[in-house]
DORO-626902 format. One record per residue (C-alpha): x, y, z; residue number from 1. Coordinates in nm, 3 decimals. Layout:
// DORO-626902
(site (X; Y; Z); NUM),
...
***
This chain:
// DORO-626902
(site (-21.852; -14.854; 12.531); 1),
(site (-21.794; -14.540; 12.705); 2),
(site (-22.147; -14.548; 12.873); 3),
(site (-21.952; -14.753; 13.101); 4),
(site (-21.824; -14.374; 13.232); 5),
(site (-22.179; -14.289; 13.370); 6),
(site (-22.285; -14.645; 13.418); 7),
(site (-21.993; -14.639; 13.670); 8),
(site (-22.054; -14.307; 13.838); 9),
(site (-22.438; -14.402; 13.904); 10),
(site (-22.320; -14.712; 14.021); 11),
(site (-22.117; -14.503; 14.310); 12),
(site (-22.449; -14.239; 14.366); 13),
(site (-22.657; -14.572; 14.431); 14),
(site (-22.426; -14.724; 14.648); 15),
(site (-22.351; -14.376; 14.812); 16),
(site (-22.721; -14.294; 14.889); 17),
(site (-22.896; -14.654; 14.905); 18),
(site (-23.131; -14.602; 14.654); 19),
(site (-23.202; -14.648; 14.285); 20),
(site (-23.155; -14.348; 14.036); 21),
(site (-23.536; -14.386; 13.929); 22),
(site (-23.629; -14.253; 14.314); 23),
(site (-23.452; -13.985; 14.296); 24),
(site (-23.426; -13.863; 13.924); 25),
(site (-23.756; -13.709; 13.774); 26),
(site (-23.677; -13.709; 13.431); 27),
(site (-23.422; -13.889; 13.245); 28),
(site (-23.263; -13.750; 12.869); 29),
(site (-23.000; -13.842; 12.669); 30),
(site (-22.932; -14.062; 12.368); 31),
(site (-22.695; -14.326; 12.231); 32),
(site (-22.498; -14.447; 12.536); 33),
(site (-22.748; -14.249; 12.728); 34),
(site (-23.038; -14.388; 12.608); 35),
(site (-22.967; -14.724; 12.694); 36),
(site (-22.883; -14.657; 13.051); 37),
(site (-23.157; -14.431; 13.095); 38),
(site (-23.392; -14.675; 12.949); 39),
(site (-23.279; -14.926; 13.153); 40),
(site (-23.280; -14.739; 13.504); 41),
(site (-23.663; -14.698; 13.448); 42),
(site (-23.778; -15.030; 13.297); 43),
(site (-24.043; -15.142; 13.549); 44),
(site (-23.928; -15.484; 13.727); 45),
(site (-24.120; -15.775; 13.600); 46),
(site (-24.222; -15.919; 13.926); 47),
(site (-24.252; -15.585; 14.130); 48),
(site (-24.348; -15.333; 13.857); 49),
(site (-24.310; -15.046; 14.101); 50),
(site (-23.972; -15.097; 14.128); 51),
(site (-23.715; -15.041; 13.847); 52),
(site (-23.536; -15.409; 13.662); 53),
(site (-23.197; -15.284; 13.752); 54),
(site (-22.934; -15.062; 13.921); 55),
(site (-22.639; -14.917; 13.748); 56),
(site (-22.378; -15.181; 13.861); 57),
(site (-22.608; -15.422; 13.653); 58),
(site (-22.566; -15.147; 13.383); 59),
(site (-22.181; -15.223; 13.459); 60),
(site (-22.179; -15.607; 13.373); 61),
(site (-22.411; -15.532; 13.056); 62),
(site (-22.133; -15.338; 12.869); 63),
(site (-21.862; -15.531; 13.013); 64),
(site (-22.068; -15.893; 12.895); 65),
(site (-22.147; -15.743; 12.587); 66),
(site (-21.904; -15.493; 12.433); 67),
(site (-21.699; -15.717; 12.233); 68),
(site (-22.012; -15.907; 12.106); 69),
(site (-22.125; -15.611; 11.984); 70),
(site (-21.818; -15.420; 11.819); 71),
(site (-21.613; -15.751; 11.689); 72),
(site (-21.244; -15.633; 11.733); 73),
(site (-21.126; -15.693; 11.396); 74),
(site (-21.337; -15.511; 11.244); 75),
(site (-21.248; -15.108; 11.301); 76),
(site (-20.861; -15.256; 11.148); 77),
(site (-21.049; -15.393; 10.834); 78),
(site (-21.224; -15.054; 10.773); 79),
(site (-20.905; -14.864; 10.839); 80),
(site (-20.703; -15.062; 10.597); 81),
(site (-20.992; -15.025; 10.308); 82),
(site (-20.969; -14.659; 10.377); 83),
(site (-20.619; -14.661; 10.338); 84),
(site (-20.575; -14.845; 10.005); 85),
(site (-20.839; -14.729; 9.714); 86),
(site (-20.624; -14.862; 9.430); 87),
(site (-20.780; -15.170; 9.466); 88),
(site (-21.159; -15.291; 9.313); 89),
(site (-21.180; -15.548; 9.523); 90),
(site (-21.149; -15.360; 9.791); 91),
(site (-21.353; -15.085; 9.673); 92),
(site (-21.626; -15.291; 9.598); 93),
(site (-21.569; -15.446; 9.982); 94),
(site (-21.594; -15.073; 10.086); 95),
(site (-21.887; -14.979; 9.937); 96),
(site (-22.045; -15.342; 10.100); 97),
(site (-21.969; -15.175; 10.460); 98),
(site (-22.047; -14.820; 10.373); 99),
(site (-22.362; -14.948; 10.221); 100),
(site (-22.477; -15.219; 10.535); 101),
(site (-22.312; -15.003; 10.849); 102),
(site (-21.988; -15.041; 11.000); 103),
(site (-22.122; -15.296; 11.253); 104),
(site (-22.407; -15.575; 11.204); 105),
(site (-22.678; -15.448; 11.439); 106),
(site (-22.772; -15.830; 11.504); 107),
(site (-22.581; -15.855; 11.847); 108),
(site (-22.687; -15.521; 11.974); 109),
(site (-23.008; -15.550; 11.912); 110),
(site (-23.045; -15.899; 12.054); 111),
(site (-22.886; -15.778; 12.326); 112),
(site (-23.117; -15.472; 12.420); 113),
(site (-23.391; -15.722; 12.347); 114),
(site (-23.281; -15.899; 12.645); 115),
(site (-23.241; -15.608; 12.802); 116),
(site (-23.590; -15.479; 12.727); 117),
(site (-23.810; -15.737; 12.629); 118),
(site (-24.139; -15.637; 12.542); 119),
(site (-24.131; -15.342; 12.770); 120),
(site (-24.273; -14.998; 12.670); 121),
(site (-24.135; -14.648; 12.621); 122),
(site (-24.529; -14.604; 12.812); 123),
(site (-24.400; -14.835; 13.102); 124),
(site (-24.117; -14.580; 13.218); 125),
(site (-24.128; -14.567; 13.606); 126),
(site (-24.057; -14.153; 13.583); 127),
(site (-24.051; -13.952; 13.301); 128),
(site (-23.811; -14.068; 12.986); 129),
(site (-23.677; -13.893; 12.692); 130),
(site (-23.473; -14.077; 12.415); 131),
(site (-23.388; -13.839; 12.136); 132),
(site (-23.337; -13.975; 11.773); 133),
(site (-23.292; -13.865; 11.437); 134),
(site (-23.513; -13.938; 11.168); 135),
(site (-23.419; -13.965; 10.807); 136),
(site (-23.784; -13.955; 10.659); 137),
(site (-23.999; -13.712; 10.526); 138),
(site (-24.267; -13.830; 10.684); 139),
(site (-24.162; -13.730; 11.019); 140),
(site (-24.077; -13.358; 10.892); 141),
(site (-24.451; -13.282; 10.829); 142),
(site (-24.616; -13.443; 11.105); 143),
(site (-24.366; -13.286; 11.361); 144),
(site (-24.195; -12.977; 11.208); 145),
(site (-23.864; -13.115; 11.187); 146),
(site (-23.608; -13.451; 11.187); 147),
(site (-23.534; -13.447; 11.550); 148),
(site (-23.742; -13.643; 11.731); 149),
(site (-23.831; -13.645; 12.098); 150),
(site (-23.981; -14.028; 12.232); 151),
(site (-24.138; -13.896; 12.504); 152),
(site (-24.324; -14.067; 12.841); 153),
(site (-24.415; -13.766; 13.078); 154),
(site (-24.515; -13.896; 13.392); 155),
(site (-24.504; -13.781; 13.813); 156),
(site (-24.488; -13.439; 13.867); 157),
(site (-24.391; -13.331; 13.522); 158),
(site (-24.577; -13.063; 13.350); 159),
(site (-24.765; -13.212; 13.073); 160),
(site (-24.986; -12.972; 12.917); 161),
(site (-25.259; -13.109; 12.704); 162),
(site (-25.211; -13.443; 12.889); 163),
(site (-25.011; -13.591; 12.573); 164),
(site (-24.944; -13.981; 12.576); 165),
(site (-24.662; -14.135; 12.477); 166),
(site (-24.567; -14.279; 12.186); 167),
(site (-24.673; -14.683; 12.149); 168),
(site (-24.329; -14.774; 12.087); 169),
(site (-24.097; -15.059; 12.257); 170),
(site (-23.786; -14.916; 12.456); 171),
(site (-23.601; -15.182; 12.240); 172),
(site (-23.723; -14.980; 11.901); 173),
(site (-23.636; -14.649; 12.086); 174),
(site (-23.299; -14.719; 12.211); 175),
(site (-23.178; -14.924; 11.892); 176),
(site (-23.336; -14.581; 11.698); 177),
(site (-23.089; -14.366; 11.921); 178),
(site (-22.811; -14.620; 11.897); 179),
(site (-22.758; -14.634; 11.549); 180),
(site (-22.429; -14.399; 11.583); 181),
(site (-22.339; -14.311; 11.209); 182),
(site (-22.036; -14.510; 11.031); 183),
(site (-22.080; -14.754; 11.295); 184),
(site (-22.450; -14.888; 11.259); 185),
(site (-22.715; -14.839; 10.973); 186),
(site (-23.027; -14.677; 11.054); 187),
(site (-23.368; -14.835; 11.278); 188),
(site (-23.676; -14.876; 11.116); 189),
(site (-23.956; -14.892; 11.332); 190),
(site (-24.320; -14.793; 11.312); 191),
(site (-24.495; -14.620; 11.597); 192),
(site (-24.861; -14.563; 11.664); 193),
(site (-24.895; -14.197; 11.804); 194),
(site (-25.249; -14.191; 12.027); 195),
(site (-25.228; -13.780; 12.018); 196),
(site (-25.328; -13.808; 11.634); 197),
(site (-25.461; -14.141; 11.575); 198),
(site (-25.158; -14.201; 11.325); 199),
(site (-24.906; -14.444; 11.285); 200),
(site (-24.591; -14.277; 11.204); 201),
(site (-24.272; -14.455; 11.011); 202),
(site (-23.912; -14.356; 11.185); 203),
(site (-23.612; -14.450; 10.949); 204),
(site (-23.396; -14.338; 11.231); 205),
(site (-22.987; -14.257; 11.319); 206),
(site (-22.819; -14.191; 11.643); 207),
(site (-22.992; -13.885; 11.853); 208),
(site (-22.653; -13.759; 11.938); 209),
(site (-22.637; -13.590; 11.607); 210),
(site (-22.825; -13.344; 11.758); 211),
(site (-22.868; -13.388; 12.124); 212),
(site (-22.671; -13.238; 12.414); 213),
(site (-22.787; -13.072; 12.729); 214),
(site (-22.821; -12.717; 12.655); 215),
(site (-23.054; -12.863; 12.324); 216),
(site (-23.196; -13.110; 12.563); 217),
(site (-23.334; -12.871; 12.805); 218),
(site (-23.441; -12.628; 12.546); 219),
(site (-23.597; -12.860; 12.282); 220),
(site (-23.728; -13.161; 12.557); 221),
(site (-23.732; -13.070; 12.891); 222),
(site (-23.786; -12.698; 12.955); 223),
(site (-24.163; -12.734; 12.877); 224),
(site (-24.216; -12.985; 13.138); 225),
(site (-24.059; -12.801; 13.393); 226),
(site (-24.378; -12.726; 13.703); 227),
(site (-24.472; -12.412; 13.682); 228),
(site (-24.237; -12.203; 13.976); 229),
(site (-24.006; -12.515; 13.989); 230),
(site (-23.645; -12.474; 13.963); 231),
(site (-23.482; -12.737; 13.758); 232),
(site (-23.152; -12.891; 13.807); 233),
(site (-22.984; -13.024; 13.529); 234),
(site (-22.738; -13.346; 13.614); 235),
(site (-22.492; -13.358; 13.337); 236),
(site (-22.305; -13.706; 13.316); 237),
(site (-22.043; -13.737; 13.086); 238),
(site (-21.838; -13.996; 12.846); 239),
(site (-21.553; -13.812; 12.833); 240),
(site (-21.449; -13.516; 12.599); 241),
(site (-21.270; -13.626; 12.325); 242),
(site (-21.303; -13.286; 12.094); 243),
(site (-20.923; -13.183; 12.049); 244),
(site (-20.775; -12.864; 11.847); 245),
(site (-20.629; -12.947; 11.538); 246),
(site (-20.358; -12.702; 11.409); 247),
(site (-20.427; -12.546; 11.077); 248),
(site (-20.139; -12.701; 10.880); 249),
(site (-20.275; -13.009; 11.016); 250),
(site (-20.642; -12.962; 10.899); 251),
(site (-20.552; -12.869; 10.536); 252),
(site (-20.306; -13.238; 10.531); 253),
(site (-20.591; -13.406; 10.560); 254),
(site (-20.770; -13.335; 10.216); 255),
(site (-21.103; -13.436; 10.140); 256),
(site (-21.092; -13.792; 10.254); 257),
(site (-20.872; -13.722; 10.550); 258),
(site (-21.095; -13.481; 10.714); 259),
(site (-21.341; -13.878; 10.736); 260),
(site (-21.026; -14.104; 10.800); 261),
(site (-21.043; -14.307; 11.102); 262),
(site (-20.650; -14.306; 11.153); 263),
(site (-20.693; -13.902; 11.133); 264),
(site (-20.995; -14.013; 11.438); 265),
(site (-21.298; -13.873; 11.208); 266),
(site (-21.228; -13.506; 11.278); 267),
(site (-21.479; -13.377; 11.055); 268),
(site (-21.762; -13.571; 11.244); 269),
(site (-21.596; -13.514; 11.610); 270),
(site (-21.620; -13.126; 11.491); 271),
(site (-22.004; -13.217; 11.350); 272),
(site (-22.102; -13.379; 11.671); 273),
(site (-21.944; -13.129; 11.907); 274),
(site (-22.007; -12.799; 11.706); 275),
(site (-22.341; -12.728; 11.867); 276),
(site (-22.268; -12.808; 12.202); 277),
(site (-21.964; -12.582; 12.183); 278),
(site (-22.192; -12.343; 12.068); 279),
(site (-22.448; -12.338; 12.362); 280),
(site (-22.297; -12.478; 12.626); 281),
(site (-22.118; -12.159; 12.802); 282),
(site (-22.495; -11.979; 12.846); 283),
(site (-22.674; -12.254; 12.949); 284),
(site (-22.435; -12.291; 13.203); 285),
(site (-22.521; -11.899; 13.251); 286),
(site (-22.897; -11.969; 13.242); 287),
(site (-22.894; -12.289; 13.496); 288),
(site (-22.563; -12.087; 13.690); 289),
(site (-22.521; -12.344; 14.083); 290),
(site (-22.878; -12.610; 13.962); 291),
(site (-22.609; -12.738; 13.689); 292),
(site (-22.382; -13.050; 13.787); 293),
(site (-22.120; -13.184; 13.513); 294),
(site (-21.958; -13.499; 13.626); 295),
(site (-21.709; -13.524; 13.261); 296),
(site (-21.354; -13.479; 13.185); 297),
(site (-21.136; -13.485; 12.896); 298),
(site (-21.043; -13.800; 12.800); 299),
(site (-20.711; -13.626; 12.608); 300),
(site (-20.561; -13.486; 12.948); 301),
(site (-20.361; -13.711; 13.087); 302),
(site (-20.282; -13.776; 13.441); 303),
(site (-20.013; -13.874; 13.577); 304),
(site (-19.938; -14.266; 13.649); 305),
(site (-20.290; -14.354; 13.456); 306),
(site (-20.327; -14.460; 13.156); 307),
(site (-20.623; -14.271; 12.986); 308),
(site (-20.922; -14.497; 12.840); 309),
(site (-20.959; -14.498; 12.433); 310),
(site (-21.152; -14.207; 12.279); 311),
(site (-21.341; -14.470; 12.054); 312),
(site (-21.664; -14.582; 12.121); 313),
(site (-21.604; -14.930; 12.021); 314),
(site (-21.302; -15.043; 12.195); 315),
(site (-21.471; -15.338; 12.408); 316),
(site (-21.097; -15.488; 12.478); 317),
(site (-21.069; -15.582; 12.887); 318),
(site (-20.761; -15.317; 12.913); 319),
(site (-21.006; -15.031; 12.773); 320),
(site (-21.325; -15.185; 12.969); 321),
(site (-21.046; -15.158; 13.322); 322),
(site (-20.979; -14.780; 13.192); 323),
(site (-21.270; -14.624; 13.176); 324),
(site (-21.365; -14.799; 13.492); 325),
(site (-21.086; -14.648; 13.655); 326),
(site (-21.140; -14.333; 13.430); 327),
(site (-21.508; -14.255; 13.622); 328),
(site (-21.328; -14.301; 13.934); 329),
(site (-21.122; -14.036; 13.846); 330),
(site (-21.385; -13.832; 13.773); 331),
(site (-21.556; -13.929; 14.074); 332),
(site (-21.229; -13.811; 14.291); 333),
(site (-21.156; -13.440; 14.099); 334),
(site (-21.520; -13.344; 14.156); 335),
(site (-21.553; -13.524; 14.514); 336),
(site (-21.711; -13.207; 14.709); 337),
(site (-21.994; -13.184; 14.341); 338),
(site (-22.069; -13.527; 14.401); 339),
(site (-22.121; -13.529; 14.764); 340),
(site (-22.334; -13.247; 14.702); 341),
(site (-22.502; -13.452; 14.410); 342),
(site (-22.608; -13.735; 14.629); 343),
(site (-22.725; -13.509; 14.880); 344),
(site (-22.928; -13.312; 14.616); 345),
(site (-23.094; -13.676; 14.485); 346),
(site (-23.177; -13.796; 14.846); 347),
(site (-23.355; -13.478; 14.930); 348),
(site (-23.557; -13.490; 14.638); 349),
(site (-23.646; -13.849; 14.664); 350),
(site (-23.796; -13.729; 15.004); 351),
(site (-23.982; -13.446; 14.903); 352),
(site (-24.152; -13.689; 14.650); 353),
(site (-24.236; -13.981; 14.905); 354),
(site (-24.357; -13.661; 15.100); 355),
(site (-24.605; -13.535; 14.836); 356),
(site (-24.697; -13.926; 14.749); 357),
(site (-24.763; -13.970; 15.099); 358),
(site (-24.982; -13.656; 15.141); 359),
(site (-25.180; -13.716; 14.833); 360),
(site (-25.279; -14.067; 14.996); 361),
(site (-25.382; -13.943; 15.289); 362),
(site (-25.549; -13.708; 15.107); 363),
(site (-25.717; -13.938; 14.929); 364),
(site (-25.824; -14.160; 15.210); 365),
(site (-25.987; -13.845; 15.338); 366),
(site (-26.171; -13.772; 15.059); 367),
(site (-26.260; -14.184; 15.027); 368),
(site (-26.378; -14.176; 15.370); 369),
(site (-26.569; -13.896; 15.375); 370),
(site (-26.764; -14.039; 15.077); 371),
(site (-26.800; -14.353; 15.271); 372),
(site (-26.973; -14.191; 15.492); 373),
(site (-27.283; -14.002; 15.337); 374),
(site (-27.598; -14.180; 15.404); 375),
(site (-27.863; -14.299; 15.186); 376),
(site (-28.067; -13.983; 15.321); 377),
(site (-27.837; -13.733; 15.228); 378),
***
């Protein structure tokens, strides 16, 4: 649910500049949350395939339609209480049911994305799309030297050495692959022909956020695609930060199931999912110094007269859908001067591409022309 943070702040860029994030953008990354938005930004329209199917504000009405369909509100209470009383078989054996299946049915997300989606391809991606995801397989180890896996359409002005082709995978299979958050979804299983090596690979996979965040992005999906004298600029837009310190007396309280308790708010995977990122963050900042923009904040500073927006990702309640809303906003307002820059930044470089598509035409028509033209005698 808190892909409603970005979803939002696009929303203001688009309405801010006039123009769709897939004109301006020319490669999008991310997964879970991010996946689906980016996904969505650069599905080709079905009547007007040059054109993307949405804009962020329909991005907007998508969680807000279909949060609570797809994390029932009950359910995050049941697990807690299981957790909370082992002494029981019943409820042991009820335990091991939701550990075993995933915290969630996927049934209403994925028929959602479907209708999101449809048939579309990861292929059909008006500019160049990455959706990370993590595969459990073996399979996937030898063929690509390791579990992460990059679903990859390089398109426009991208560098694409070896002209590789994309995956022949559905954005639905993709997204659900990168969606399948750990303790809240069981894995995707989806088979992929791969027209680089003739082979049709088998992806068991789990959320791409175990892995992904910018710095690993840029490093492990987008540095190599990068023109060749280009300097990139990396757009950072966040969910929130919900990594908090935990005092030491606190930490050893918790005990071996408490470090995985939902009341204690899953520290052991918050410090698993943010341990990386901690890790790289400060020098790729360094590396990309003034061509990096983060649009973020913490969602566990509070500001005054506001109430802050849940940390959990499935808290699709109207009063948490209004916060994080309002939360972006805030964002939006802290980092005003970033984000007019931001805009400014996007419409140039939507300008220098209609420049360079516009040359190449005439170009062309040149070229076409001048063919045209040679007689029969020649």
């Amino acid at each position: 649910m808190r892909g409603l943070i970005p979803a939002h702040i696009m929303a203001a860029i688009e309405k801010s500049t006039g123009l769709h994030m897939a004109d301006m953008v020319d490669m999008f990354t991310g997964a879970s949350t991010g996946a689906i938005l980016n996904a969505a930004l650069t599905r080709p329209h079905r009547r007007r395939p040059h054109e993307p199917q949405y804009k962020a504000r329909h991005m907007i009405r998508f969680y807000e339609s279909e949060g609570a369909n797809i994390f029932p509100r009950d359910r995050f209470r049941e697990l807690r209480g299981l957790l909370h009383d082992f002494n029981n078989r019943t409820i042991k054996l009820s335990l091991n049911n939701l550990i075993s299946h995933g915290y969630y049915s996927p049934r209403n997300l994925a028929n959602a994305l479907y209708a999101l989606y449809g048939d579309a391809k990861l292929g059909d991606s008006l500019t160049s799309l990455v959706i990370p995801c993590y595969s459990l397989g073996n399979e996937t180890n030898a063929v690509a030297g390791g579990h992460a896996v990059w679903l990859k359409n390089i398109n426009g002005a991208a560098r694409n050495e070896g002209n590789q082709k994309p995956m022949e995978v559905t954005l639905y299979d993709a997204v659900m692959a990168s969606t399948a958050a750990p303790t809240y979804f069981p894995c995707h299983d989806f088979s992929a022909y791969d027209p680089n090596t003739g082979r049709w690979r088998s992806i068991h996979a789990i959320d791409g956020s175990i892995f992904d965040n910018p710095a690993v992005a840029y490093q492990g999906a987008v540095r190599q695609h990068v023109p060749e004298g280009a300097q990139p600029v990396m757009i950072c837009l966040g969910t929130g930060i919900t990594n908090r310190s935990i005092h030491k007396d606190e930490w050893n309280s918790f005990g071996a199931l408490g470090v995985v308790d939902p009341a204690n708010d899953l520290p052991l995977i918050n410090i698993f999912f943010h341990a990386t990122e901690s890790a790289l963050m400060e020098s790729f900042g360094h590396e990309m110094g003034r061509n990096l923009y983060i649009l973020n904040r913490s969602l566990l500073d509070p500001k005054e007269g506001m109430e802050l927006p849940s940390g959990d990702i499935d808290d699709a309640t109207p009063e948490n859908i209004e916060r994080l809303g309002k939360f972006a906003a805030l964002i939006i307002e802290e980092n005003q001067k970033t984000f007019d820059s931001l805009c400014h930044l996007l419409v140039s470089n939507r300008d220098r591409k209609m420049k360079q598509q516009n040359d190449f035409m005439s170009t062309l028509r040149r070229t076409v022309h001048a063919l045209t033209g040679i007689s029969q005698d020649s």
